[in-house]
C-alpha positions as CSV (number, residue, x, y, z in Angstrom):
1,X,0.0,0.0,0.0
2,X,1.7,3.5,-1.0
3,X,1.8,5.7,1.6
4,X,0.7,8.5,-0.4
5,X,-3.7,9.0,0.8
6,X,-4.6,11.0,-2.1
7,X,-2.9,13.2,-4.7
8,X,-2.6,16.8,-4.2
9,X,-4.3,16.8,-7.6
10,X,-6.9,14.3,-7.3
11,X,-7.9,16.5,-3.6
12,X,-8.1,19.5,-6.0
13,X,-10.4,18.1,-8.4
14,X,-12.3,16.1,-6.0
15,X,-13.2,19.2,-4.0
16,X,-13.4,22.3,-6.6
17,X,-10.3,23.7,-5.3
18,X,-7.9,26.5,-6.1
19,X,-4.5,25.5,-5.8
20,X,-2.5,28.4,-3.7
21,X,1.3,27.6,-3.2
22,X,3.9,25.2,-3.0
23,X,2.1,22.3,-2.8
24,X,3.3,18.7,-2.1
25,X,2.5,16.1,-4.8
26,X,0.1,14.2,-2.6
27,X,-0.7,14.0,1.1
28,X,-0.2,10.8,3.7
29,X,-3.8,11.7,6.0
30,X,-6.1,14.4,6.7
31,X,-6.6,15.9,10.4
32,X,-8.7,18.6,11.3
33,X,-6.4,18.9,14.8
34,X,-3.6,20.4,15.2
35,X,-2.4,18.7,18.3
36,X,-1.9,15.6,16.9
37,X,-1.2,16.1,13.1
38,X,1.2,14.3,11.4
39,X,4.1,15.4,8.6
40,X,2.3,15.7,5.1
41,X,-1.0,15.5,6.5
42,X,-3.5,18.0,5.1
43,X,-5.3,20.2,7.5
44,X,-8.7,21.3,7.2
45,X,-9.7,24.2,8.9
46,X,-13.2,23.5,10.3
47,X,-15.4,25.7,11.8
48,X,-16.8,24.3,14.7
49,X,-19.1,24.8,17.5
50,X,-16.2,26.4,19.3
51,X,-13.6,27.1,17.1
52,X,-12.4,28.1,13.7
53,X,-10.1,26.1,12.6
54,X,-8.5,28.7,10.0
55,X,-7.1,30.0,13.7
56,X,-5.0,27.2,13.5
57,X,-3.8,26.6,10.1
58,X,0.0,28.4,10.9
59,X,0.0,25.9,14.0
60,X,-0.8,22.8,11.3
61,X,2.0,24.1,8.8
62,X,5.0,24.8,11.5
63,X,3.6,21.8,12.6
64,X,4.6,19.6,9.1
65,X,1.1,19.6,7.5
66,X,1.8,19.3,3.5
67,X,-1.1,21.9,3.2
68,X,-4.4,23.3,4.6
69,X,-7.9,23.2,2.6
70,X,-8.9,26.6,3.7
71,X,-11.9,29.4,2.3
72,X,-11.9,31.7,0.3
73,X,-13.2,34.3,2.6
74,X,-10.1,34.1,5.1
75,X,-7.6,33.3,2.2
76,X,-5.8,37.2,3.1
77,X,-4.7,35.7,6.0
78,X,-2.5,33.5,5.1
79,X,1.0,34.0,3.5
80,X,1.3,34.2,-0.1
81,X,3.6,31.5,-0.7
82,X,1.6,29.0,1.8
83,X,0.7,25.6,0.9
84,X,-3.4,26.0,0.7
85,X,-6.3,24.4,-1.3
86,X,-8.6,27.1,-1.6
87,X,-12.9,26.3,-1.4
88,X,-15.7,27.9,-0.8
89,X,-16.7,26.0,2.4
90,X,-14.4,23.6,4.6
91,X,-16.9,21.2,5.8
92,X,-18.8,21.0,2.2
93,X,-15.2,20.1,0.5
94,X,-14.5,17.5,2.9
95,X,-18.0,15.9,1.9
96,X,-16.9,16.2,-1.8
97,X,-13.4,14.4,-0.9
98,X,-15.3,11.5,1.2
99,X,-17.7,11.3,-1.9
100,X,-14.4,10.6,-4.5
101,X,-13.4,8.0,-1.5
102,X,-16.6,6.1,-1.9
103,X,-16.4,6.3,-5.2
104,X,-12.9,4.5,-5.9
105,X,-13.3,2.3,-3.0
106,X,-13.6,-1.6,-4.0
107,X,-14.3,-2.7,-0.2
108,X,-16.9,-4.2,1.8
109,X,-18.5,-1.8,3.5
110,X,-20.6,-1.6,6.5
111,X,-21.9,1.2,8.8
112,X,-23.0,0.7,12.7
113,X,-25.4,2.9,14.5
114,X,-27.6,1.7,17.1
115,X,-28.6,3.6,21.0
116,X,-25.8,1.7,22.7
117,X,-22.7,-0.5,21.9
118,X,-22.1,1.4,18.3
119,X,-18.4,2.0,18.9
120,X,-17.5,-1.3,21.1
121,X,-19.3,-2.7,18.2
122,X,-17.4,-1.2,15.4
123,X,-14.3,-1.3,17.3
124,X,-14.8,-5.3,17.6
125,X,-15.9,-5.2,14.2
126,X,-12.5,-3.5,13.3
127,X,-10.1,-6.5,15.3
128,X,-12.0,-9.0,13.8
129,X,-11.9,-7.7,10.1
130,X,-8.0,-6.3,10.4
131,X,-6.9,-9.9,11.1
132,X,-8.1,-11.0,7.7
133,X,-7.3,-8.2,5.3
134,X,-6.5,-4.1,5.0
135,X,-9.0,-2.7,6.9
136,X,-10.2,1.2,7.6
137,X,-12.6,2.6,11.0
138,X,-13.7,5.5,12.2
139,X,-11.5,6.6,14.9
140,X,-12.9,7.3,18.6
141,X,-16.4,8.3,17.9
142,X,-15.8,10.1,14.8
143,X,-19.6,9.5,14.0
144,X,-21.6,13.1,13.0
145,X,-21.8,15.5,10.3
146,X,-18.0,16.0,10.1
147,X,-16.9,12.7,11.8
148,X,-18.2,10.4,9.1
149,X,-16.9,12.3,6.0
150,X,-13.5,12.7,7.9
151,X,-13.3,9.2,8.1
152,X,-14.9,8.1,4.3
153,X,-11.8,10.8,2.7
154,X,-9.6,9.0,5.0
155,X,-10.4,5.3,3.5
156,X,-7.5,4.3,1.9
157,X,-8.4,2.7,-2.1
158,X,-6.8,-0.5,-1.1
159,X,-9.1,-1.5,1.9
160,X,-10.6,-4.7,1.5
161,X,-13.2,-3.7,5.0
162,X,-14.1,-0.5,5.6
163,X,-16.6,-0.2,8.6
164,X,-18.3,3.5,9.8
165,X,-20.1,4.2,13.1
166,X,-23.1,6.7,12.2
167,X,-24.6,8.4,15.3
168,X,-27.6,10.8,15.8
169,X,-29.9,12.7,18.8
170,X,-32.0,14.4,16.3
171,X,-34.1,12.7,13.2
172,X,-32.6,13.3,9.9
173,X,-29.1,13.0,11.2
174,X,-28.6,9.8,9.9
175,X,-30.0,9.7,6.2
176,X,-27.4,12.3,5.2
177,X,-24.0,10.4,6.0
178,X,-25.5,7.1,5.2
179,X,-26.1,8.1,1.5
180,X,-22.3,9.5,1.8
181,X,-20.9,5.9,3.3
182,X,-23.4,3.9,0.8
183,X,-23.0,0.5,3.2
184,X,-23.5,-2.9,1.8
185,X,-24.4,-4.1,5.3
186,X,-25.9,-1.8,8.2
187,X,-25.8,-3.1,11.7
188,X,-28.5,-1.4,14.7
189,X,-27.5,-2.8,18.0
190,X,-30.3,-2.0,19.8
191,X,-33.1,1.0,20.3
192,X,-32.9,2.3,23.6
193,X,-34.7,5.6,25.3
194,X,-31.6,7.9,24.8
195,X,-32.0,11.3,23.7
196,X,-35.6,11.6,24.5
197,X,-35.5,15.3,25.0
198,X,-35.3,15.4,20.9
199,X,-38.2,12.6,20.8
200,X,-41.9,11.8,21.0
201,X,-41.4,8.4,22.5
202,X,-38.9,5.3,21.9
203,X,-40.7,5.1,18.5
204,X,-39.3,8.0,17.3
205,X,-36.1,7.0,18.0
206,X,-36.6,3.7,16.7
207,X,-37.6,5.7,13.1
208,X,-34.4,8.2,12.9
209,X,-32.3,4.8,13.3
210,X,-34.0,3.2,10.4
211,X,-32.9,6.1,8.4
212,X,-29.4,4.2,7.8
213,X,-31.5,1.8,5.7
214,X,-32.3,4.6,3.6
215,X,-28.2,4.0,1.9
216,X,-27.8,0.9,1.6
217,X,-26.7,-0.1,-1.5
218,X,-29.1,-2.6,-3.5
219,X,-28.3,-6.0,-2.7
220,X,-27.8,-4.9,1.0
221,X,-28.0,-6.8,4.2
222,X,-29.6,-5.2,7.6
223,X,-28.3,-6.7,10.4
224,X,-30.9,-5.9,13.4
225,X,-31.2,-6.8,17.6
226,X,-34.1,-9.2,17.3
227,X,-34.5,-9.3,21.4
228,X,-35.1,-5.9,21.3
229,X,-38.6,-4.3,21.4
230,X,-38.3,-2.6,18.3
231,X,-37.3,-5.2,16.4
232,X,-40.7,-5.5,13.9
233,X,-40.8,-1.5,13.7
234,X,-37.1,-1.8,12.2
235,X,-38.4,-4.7,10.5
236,X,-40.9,-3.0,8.3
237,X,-38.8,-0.2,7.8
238,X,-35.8,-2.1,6.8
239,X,-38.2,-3.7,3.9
240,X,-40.6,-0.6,3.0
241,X,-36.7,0.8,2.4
242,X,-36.6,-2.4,0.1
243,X,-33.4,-4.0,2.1
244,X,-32.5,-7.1,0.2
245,X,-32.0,-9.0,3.4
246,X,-32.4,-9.2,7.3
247,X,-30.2,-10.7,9.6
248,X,-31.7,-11.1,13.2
249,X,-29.4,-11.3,16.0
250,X,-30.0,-12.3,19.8
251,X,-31.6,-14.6,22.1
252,X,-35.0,-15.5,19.9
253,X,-34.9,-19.1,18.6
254,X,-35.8,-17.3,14.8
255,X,-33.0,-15.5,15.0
256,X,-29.4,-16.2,12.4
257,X,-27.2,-15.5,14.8
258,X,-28.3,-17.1,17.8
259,X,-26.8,-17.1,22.0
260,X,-27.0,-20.2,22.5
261,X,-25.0,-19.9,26.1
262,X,-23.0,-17.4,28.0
263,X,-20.4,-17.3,31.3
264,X,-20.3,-14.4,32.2
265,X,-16.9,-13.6,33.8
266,X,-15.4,-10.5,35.7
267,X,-13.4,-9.5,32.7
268,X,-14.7,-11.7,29.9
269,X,-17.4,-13.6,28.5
270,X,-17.4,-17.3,27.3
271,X,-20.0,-17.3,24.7
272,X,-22.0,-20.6,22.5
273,X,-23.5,-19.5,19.5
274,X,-25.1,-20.4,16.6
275,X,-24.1,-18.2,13.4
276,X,-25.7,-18.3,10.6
277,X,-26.4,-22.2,10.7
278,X,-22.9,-22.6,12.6
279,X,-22.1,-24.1,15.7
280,X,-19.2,-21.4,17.1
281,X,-17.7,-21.7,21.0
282,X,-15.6,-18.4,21.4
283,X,-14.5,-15.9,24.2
284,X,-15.1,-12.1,24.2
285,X,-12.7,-10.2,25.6
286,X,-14.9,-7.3,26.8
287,X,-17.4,-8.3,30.3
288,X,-20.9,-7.9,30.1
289,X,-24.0,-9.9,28.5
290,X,-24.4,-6.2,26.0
291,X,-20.8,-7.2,24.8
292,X,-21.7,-11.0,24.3
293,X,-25.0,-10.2,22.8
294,X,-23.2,-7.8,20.5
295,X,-20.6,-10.4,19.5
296,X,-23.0,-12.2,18.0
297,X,-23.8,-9.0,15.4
298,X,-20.0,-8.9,14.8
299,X,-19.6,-12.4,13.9
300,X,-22.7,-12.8,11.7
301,X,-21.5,-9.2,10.1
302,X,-17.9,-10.6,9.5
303,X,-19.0,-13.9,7.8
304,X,-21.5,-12.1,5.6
305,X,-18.7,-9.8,5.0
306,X,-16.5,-13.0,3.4
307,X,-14.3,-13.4,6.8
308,X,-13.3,-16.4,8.1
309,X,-16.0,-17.2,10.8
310,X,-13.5,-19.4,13.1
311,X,-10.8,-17.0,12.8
312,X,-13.2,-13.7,13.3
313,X,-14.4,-16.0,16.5
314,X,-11.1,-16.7,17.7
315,X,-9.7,-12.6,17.1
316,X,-13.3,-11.7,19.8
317,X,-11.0,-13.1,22.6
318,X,-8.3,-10.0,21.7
319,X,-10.8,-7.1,21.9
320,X,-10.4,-5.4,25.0
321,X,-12.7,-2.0,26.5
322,X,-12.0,1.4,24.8
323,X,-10.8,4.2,27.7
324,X,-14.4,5.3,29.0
325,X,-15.7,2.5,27.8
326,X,-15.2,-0.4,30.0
327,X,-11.3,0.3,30.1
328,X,-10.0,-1.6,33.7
329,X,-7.2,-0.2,35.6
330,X,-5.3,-1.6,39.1
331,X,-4.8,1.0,41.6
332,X,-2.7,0.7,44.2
333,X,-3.7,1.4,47.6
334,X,-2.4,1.4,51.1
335,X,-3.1,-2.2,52.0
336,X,-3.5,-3.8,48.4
337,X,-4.8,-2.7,44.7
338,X,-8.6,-1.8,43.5
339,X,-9.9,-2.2,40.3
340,X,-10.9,0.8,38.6
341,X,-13.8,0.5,35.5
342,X,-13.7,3.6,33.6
343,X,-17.0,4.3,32.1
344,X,-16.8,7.4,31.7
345,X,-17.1,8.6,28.5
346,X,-21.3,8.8,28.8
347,X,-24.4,7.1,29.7
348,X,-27.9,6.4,29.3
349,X,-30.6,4.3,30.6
350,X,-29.5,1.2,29.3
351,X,-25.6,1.6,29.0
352,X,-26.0,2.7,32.6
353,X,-28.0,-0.8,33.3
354,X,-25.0,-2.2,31.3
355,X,-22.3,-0.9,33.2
356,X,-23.6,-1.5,36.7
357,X,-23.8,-5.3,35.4
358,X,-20.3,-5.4,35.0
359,X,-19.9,-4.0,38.1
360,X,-22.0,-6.9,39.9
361,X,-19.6,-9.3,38.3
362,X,-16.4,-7.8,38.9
363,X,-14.1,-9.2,41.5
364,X,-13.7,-7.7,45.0
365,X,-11.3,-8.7,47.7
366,X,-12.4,-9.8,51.6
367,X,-13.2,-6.9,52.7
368,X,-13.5,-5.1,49.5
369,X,-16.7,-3.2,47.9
370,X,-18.7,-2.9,44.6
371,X,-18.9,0.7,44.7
372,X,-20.9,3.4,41.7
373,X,-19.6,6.7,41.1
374,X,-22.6,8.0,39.0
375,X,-23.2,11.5,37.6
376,X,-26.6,12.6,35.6
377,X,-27.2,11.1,32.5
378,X,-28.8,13.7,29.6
379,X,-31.2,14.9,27.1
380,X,-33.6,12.9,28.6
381,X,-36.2,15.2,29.0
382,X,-39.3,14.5,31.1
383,X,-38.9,11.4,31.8
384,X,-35.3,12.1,33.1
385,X,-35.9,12.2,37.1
386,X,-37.9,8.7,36.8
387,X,-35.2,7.1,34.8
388,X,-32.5,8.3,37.3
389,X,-34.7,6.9,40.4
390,X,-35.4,3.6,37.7
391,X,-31.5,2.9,38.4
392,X,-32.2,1.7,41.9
393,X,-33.6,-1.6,40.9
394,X,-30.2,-2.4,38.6
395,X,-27.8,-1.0,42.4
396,X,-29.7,-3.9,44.4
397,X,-29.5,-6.7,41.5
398,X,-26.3,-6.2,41.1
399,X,-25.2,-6.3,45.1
400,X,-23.6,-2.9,44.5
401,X,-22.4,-1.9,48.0
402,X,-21.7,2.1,48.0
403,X,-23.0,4.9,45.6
404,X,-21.7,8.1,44.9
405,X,-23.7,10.8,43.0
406,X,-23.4,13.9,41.5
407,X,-26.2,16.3,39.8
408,X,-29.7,17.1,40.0
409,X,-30.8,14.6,38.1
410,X,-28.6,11.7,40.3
411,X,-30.1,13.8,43.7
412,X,-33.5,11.5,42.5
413,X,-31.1,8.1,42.8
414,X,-29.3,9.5,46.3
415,X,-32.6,10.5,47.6
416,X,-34.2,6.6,46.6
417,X,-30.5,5.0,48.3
418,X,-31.1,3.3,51.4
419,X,-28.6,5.2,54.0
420,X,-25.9,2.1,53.9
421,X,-25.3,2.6,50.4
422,X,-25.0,6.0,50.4
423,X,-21.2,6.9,49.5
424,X,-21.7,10.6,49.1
425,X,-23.8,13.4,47.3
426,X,-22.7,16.6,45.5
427,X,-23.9,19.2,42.7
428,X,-21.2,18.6,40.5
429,X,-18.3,15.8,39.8
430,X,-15.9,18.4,40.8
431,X,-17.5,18.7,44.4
432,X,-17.7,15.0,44.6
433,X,-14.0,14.1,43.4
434,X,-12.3,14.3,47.1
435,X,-15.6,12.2,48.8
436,X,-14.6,9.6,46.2
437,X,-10.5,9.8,46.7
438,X,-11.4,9.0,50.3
439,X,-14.6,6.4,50.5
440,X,-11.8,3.8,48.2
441,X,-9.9,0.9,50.0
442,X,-7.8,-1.7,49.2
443,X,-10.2,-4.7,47.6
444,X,-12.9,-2.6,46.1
445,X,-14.3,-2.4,42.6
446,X,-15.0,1.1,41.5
447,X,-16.9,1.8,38.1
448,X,-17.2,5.6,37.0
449,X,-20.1,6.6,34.9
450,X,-22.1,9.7,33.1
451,X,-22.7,12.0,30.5
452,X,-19.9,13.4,29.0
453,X,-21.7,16.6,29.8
454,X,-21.2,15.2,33.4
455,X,-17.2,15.5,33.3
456,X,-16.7,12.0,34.6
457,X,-13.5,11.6,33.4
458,X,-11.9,13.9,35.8
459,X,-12.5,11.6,38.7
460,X,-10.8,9.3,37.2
461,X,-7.6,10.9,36.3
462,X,-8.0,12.0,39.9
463,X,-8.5,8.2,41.1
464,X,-5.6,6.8,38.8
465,X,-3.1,10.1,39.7
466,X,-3.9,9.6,43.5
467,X,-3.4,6.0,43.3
468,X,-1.1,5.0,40.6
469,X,-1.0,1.3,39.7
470,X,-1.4,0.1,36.6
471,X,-3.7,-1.3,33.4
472,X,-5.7,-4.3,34.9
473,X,-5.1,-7.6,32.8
474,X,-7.4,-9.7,31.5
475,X,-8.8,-12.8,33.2
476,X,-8.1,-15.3,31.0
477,X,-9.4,-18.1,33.3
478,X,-12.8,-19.1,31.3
């Protein structure tokens, strides 16, 4: 594969540009950040919600960029002799650059959305296919309006799997970046009541995530949660669309891809399965029934896909939690270590269900403690305080011992707490992050969760600075 990503020419072309400078034959990437762009990369200088990126393009160029795509408007401020492609609009060239991706790319292609799991999903769906041939992902959660053409203009020519996570809190999000991607197979992990400030009901949300059927390309598979309670809405969506086929997924005897049997374990999941008419034992290498469940979409995905199913089976055993996803780390303590489960990169109803799961399995030590550090979960509108007191009932099945809360919205959980599991209370995660630093002791299992609107995260730097240890390793005892 040449290391050259596109040709300063065929970017030109592609995107309607004016060619301003000394300009490298062709460029190695494309980053819109200037804190982690590499030599010969081209920046493009977005304008986003809180920056404009043109504020940057100097930074990019000291910084080794080959170039910057920049507008027209704000071309005066650049030197004369600097390296720029010059367009009307940024955002609308980078869309024209992912279109000339899709158009030269020969790969099979397939686009994940879904209320929970999409990124441990396409992140699995990523270790699974990269073991078998070239393969191109979204990084992190590069999943919106910018995020998804970002990562089509970065899809190398050569890919043989090329796999997209498409996300969305309003309707009409989706239909847009799926007709961009043009999937051959589109998985929905599950419909969930997320984001239900922006909806009429789970319904709603059930019908913006059908818009990814709205790009498949003819001939194309949908690969949908049949467990879930949406599953004949999607259904009849997926064939008024006129989607070629439907793979089911789940528990249901009717469905292709079938769990047979799970153990769950504190760090993994041992996992029988029937996919697509065969019999597959394998290990996940992520806890929780959600990960197992969405194994099953992976592996029926990957074999539609032309991977090897054995092999893509065998690779689930290597996937391991993204940071605020599930990521485990060992902290050491005055006494002995604690495990740390960083979930903090957000929440919801049902990821928060998920995580505190996980949490009921983990291990603990003789005198140690399941213990929730939990801040408000958002944009759920009315129904927000009920679904926060609602997350009672997952504490006591899960024999979590100690709860820490932050928020308004959590104050409807702390209130609902029975006084021995209350760890502490405050109004924000930075008010709670000392209560936390001193209710830890040696043998507990502590799992961080919330919005990212929450600012989670810091109590966890805080947790891990305070207490340095180290990344927690897998369990491989199955």
């Amino acid at each position: 594969m040449s290391d050259i990503l596109w040709t300063t020419e065929a970017m030109a072309e592609a995107m309607r540009a004016e060619a301003s400078g000394p300009l490298p034959a062709g460029i190695t990437g494309l980053s819109i950040d200037t804190r982690t762009i590499a030599p010969n990369e081209a920046y493009f200088a977005i304008k986003g919600d809180v920056h404009d990126g043109h504020a940057f393009v100097d930074t990019a160029l000291k910084a080794g960029a080959g170039l910057a795509v920049v507008e027209r408007a704000q071309r005066s401020k650049f030197a004369a002799d600097a390296p720029l492609l010059v367009v009307d609009d940024v955002l609308a060239a980078l869309v024209d650059l992912a279109r000339a991706a899709r158009a030269r790319l020969g790969a099979q292609i397939i686009a994940v959305t879904g209320s929970v799991g999409k990124t441990s999903t396409k992140e699995a769906l990523r270790r699974v296919l990269e073991a078998q041939g070239e393969t191109h992902a979204s990084v992190a959660s590069f999943n919106n309006h910018w995020g998804v053409p970002l990562s089509l203009a970065r899809c190398s020519e050569t890919a043989r799997f090329a796999i997209f996570e498409i996300g969305m809190n309003h309707s009409g999000e989706i239909e847009p970046l799926v007709k961009l991607v043009r999937p051959h197979f589109a998985v929905i992990t599950t419909v969930e009541p997320v984001h239900l400030e922006f909806f009429a009901g789970i319904e709603a949300i059930a019908d913006a995530k059908a818009e990814i059927f709205s790009g498949l390309e003819p001939g194309g598979t949908a690969i949908l949660n049949r467990d879930n309670g949406q599953f004949d809405r999607l259904q009849a969506q997926a064939t008024k669309a006129g989607v070629s086929r439907i793979v089911s997924f789940g528990t249901d005897e009717k469905s292709e891809a079938r769990l047979l049997d799970v153990a769950l374990h504190p760090t993994c999941s041992a996992v029988h399965a029937s996919i697509l008419g065969h019999d597959v034992t394998y290990k996940v290498g992520m806890p929780g029934r959600h990960m197992a469940m969405n194994s099953l979409a992976v592996l029926a995905a990957a074999s539609l896909m032309g991977a090897d199913l054995a092999l893509a089976a065998l690779t689930l055993s290597q996937v391991q939690p993204a940071t605020g996803r599930g990521a485990r780390h060992v902290l050491e303590l005055a006494g002995g270590e604690a495990t740390l489960i960083d979930e903090s990169y957000n929440a919801n109803p049902a990821s928060m269900a998920a995580a505190l799961n996980v949490l009921g399995a983990a291990a603990i030590g003789p005198h140690g403690r399941r213990i929730a550090v939990l801040g408000d979960m958002l944009e759920l509108g009315p129904q927000g305080a009920e679904l926060h007191r609602g997350l009672l009932g997952a504490i006591q099945a899960n024999n979590v011992d100690l709860v820490f809360c932050c928020g308004p919205l959590m104050r409807q959980l702390w209130d609902a707490l029975s006084s021995g599991k209350r760890g502490g209370y405050a109004d924000s995660s930075a008010a709670l992050e000392s209560q936390v630093l001193a209710g830890i002791r040696a043998g507990d299992a502590v799992m961080v969760k919330g919005s990212l609107g929450s600012r989670m995260k810091p109590i966890v730097t805080a947790l891990e600075k305070r207490f340095p240890g180290k990344a927690a390793l897998e369990d491989a005892a199955v």
